[in-house]
N, C-alpha and C positions, 0 to 999 in steps of 0.2 A: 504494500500500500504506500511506503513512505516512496521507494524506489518511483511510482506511477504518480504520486504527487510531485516527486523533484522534478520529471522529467517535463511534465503540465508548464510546472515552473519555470523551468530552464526556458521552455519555448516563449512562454507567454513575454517575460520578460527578460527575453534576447538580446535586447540591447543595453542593457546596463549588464548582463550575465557575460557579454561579449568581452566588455573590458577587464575581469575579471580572469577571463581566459584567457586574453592578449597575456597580463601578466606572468599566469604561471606558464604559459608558450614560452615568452621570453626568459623566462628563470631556468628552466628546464635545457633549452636551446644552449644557453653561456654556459650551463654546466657541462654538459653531453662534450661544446667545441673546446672548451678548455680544460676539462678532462683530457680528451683526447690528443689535445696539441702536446700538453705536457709528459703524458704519459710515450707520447712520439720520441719526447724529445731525451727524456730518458734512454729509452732503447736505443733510438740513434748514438747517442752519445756514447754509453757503453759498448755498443754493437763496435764501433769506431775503434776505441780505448782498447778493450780485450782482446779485437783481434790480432791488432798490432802488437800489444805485449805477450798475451797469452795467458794462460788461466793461470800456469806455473813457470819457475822461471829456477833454473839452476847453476851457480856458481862455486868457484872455488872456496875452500875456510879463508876466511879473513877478508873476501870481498867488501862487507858493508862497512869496516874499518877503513878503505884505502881512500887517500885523500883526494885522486885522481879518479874525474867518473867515468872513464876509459881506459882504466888501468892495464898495461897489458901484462900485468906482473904478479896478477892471481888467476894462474893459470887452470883448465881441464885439462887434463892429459888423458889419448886416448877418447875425444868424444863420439866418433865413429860407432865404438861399441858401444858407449852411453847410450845413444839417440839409438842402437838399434834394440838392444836390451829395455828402454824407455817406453818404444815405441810397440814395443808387444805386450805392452800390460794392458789389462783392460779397464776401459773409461776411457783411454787416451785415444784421441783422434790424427795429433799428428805429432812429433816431436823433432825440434830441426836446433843445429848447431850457428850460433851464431856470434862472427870477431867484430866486435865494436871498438873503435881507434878514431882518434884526433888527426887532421892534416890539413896541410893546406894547398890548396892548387893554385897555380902560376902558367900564365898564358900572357906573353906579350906586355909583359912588365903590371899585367894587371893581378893581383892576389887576395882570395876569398877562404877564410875558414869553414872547413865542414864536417860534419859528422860520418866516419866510412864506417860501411856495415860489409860482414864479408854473408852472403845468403848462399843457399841453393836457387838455382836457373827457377825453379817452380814454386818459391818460397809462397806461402801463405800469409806469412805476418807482416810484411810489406806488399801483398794484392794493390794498394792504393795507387803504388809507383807501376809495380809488374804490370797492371792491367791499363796502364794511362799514358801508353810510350805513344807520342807522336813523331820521333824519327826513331831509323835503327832498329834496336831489339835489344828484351831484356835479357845482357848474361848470355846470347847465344856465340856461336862462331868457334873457332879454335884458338884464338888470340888471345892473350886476357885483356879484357877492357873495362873500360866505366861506365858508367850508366848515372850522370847527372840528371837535375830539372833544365828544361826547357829558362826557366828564369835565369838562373847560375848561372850557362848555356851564355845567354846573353850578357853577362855579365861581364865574361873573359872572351868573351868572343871568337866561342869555342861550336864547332858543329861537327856532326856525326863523321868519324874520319878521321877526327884533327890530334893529333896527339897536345897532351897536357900532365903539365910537370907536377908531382906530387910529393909534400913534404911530410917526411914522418918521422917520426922517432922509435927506431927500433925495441927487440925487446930487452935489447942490453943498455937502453938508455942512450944510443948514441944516432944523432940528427942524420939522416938518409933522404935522400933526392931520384927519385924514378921516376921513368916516362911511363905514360899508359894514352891508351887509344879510347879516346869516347866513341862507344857502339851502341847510347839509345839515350834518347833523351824521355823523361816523363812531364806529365803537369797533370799533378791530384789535385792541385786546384784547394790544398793543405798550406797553409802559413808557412807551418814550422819546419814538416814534414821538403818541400819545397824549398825553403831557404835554408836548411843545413847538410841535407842526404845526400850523398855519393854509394853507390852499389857497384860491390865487383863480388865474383867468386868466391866462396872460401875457401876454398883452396889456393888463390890469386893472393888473396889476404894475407895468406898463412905468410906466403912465400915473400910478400911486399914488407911484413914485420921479421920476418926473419923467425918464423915460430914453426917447429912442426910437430904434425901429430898433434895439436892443441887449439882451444880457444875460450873466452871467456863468459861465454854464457850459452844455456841451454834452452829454449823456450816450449812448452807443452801446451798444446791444448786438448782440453778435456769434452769429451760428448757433451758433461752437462759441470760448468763454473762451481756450480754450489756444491758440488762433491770434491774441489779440492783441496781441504782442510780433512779427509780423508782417504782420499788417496797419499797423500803426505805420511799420514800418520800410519797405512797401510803399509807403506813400502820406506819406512823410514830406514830400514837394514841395510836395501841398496844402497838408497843416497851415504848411508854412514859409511858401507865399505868402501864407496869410492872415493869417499871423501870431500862431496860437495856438501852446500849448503841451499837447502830447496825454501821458495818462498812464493807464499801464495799469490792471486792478483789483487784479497782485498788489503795486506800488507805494501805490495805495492801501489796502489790507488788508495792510500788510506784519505788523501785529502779530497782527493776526489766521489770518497762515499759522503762525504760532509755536503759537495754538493747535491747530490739525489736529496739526503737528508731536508736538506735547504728546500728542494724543487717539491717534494712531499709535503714540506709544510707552507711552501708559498701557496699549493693545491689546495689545502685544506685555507689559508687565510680567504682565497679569491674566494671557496664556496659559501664560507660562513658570511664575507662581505654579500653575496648574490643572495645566500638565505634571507638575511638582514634586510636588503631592499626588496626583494622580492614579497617578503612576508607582511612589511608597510604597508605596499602597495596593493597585496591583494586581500590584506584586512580589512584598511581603508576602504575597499569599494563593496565587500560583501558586506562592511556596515552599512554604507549608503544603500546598497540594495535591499537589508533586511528591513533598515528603518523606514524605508519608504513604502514599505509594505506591513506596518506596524499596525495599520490598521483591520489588515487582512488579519492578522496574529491575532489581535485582539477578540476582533468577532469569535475567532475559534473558539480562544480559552473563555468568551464569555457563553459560547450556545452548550462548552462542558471539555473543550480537548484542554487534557492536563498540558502543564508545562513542560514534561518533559518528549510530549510528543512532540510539540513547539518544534523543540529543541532537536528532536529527531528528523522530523523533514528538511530543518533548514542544515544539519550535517549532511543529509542524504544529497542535498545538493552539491555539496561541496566534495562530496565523496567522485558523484556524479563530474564535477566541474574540473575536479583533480586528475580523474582518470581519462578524460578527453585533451585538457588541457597538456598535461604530461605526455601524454600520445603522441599530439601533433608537435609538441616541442620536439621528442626524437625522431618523428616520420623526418623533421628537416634538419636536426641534426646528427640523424648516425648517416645520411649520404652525404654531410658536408664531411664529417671525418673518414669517412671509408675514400672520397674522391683525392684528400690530402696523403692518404695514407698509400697512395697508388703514387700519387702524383709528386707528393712533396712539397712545401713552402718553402719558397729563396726567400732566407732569412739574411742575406748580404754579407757584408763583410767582420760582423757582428759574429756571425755562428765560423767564420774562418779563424778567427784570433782564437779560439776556443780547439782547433786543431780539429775539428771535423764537416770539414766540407761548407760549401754555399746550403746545400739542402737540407733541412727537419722532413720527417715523416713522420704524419700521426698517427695512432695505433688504437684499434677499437678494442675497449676495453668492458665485456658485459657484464661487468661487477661495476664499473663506475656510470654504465647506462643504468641498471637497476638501481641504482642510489639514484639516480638523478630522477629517474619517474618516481622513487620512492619519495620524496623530497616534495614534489610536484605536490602529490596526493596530500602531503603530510600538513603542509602549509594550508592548502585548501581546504581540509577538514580542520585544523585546530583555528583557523580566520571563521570560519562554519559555528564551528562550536561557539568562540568568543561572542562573536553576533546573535546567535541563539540564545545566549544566558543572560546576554545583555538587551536585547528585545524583550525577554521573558518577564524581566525584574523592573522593566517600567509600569508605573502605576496602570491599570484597566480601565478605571473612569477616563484617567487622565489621557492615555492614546487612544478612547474613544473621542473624546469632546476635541483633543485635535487635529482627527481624522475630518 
């Protein structure tokens, strides 16, 4: 009965019910698209971060003492058998060795610091550069070559071909000058990644530091992140017989779990702001609506309907208004997120400084859509109720004689 009176209701007066719906459309809608944005940006971001580092990361004892962050003097020995030994265990997806070193390149009196990485031809944890060569090629050929950005490239005024001089400091500490041949240029279209990477072989590596059969770090990745605080503690024997030191990605990202933290609670600020207005706004108009029908109320409770039926049809309405309202906010906002989520938002030079790319992708999220239709409902019905009890408690003489 209450359900077939709301709906009388709903139609009759439409137009002041309309605004009322506008509002929790619109509340519903900002939560659905910023939900979603955020939660995009999240995964993007990580997606980015982990794959590059890796879920695990293994180094020599004394690594996180050395005062050099390219140290080439806490050595693996032997990572060949590591990475293959590593790479049979199960959880692991892939595990690859890899020489990271300081150097400088010189071309025609011009000279730029950068960061070399020594990879395999098929690395995984640098895809950003491997899959973004616009001259040349990555790591292929017989020769050993480099593989700068396209930027750098220009810098020294260097192109696919060109030999360029590279300064490094061996592993016995002493200053060393070799040529090598740039065979591919990239542009990830990465800050950071862009303005300090150089890529050759590691094995090219090995031979350009003067190191063999070694290198300084190991990277893992795992089928699933949040299993590597045990797989660690699983196979801690190996790591100890060989004498590395394994360190997970939230030890490594430790500042950067502070942002998600941050981005979590920025989520929760924006919704409780959106509650906040939303709830104003669509209390505000279901009081005008109940009171303007106050005299409708009245006659009820005076021909004998108690107060708390009152009170029950004008919830039902709101039940009613909630669950339409909330409806149509997601009909328009889970295709505005699923369209970003495909497509991406160019967030500029903003989300580059941050080392992952020009594009966020949003990510639909059906626990943060069911909060948001819940949310919809919730406001409508508790704005329902407030109006109900407050229509109820006006004098009966009194909103007869001022009907």
């Amino acid at each position: 009965m209450f359900a077939k009176m709301a709906l009388r209701n709903l139609w009759k007066y439409r137009k002041r019910m309309l605004v009322v719906m506008i509002g929790i459309v619109m509340s519903v809608l900002v939560m659905e698209v910023i939900g979603g944005m955020l939660a995009g940006m999240q995964t993007t971001f990580f997606d980015q971060i982990l794959r590059g580092s890796g879920h695990v990361q293994l180094h020599a004892r004394g690594w996180d003492d050395r005062l050099d962050a390219y140290s080439i003097r806490h050595l693996i020995a032997d990572p060949e058998q590591l990475v293959d030994e590593v790479a049979a265990l199960p959880g692991v997806a892939r595990a690859e060795a890899i020489l990271g070193f300081q150097a400088m390149l010189v071309r025609d009196g011009t000279t730029i610091a950068v960061e070399g990485r020594g990879v395999s031809p098929d690395t995984s944890f640098f895809d950003d550069a491997s899959t973004t060569v616009v001259a040349g090629s990555f790591l292929s050929g017989d020769r050993p070559g480099l593989v700068l950005s396209a930027a750098n490239a220009r810098l020294i005024g260097a192109s696919v071909g060109d030999d360029v001089g590279v300064f490094i400091e061996s592993a016995r500490g002493i200053p060393a000058r070799r040529t090598l041949m740039v065979t591919g240029l990239f542009d990830s279209g990465h800050v950071e990644l862009d303005g300090t990477a150089v890529f050759l072989r590691h094995e090219a590596a090995q031979t350009l530091l003067g190191i063999e059969r070694s290198t300084n770090e190991i990277r893992i990745a795992l089928d699933d992140p949040d299993h590597a605080s045990r797989f660690l503690s699983e196979h801690r024997e190996l790591f100890d017989r060989r004498g590395v030191e394994p360190t997970t990605w939230r030890d490594i990202h430790g500042s950067l779990i502070v942002f998600v933290e941050i981005s979590d609670l920025l989520t929760t600020v924006i919704n409780v702001f959106v509650m906040i207005v939303a709830a104003s706004v669509v209390t505000n108009a279901i009081l005008m609506t109940v009171f303007d029908r106050a005299k409708t109320f009245a006659t009820l409770r005076a021909i004998g309907m108690k107060r708390r039926r009152v009170v029950s049809t004008i919830v039902s309405e709101g039940v009613l208004l909630g669950a339409i309202g909330s409806a149509i906010g997601l009909a328009i906002g889970i295709p505005v997120v699923r369209y970003f989520e495909a497509h991406g938002l160019d967030m500029g030079e903003l989300s580059q400084f941050f080392g992952s790319g020009q594009t966020y992708y949003f990510a639909f999220v059906p626990g943060s859509s069911a909060t948001a239709f819940g949310f919809g409902v919730l406001i409508s019905v508790l704005s329902a109720l407030y109006a109900g009890i407050a229509v109820t408690r006006v004098d009966l003489r009194r909103a007869l004689e001022e009907a």
